[in-house]
C-alpha positions, -999 to 999 in steps of 0.1 A, spaced: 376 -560 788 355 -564 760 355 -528 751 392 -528 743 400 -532 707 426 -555 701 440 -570 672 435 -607 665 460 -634 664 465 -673 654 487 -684 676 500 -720 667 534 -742 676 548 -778 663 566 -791 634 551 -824 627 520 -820 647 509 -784 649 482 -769 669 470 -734 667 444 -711 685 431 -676 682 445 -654 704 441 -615 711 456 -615 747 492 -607 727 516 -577 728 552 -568 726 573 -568 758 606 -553 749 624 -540 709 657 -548 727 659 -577 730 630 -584 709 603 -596 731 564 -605 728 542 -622 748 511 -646 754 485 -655 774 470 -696 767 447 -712 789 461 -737 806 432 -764 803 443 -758 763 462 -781 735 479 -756 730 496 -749 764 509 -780 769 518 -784 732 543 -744 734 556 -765 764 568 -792 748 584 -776 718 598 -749 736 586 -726 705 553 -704 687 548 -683 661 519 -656 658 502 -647 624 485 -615 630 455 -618 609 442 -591 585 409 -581 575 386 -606 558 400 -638 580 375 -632 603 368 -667 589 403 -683 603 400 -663 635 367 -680 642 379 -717 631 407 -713 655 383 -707 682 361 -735 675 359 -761 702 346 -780 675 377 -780 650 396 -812 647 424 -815 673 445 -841 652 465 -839 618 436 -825 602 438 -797 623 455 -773 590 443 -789 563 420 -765 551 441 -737 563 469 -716 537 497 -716 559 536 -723 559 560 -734 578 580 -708 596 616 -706 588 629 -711 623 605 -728 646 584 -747 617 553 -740 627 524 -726 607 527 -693 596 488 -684 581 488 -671 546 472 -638 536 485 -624 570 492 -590 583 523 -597 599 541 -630 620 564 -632 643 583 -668 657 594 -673 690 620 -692 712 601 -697 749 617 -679 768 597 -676 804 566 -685 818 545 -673 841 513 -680 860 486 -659 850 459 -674 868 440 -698 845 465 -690 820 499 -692 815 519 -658 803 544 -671 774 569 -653 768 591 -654 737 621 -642 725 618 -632 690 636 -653 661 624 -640 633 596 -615 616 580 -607 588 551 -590 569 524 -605 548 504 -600 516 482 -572 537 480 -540 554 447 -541 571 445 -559 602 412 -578 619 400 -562 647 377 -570 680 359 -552 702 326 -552 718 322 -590 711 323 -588 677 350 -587 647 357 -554 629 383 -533 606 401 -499 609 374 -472 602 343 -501 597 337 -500 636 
């Protein structure tokens, strides 16, 4: 799989105690009604934490937040209201959780289904609201390693 390019994604969910992760296993499901999902490990945070608000929203980074990708998948980042404080981000107009600055685009989501995807879980969310951000080239991956649109 690691030879499919895919874009990269901070995932995150809460209002008063947000968590967030890097995600690239995302993708829209239907344009009517608007649908997206995403895959979360189950052993995660953030699993449990989508589950208990009942709502995420996905900043789809852009090129030079390689730096924000990688954060989000530290094991090593603090798990506790610390967790964004170094981290430009607002809260999203409908769901309240983060929305990363400098983004490509974001998207929030109501939970609408889950389903078992082995280890993970397959969220999927009906769309409250979009949005674009501040830039137009997004953060890639593929072959293990982070990338941009004609810098392979």
């Amino acid at each position: 799989m690691g030879m499919f390019a895919t874009g990269v994604t901070v995932v995150t969910s809460g209002r008063d105690l947000p968590h967030g992760m890097t995600a690239n296993a995302f993708t829209s499901v239907s344009l009517d009604p608007a649908m997206v999902l995403v895959c979360v490990k189950r052993s995660s945070v953030m699993h449990d934490t989508v589950l208990a608000q009942g709502s995420f929203a996905v900043s789809i980074l852009a090129a030079g937040q390689e730096g924000l990708a990688r954060y989000f998948a530290s094991s090593s980042r603090p798990r506790d209201e610390r967790e964004f404080e170094t981290v430009p981000c607002e809260a999203g107009p409908h769901t309240g959780a983060p929305i990363v600055s400098g983004n490509v685009a974001w998207v929030e989501c109501k939970l609408a289904a889950v389903y078992d995807g082995g280890d993970h879980s397959i969220f999927l969310g009906s769309v409250l609201g979009t949005g674009r951000g501040d830039s137009s080239d997004a953060l890639l991956f593929h072959g293990g390693r982070f990338c941009e649109v004609g810098k392979g």
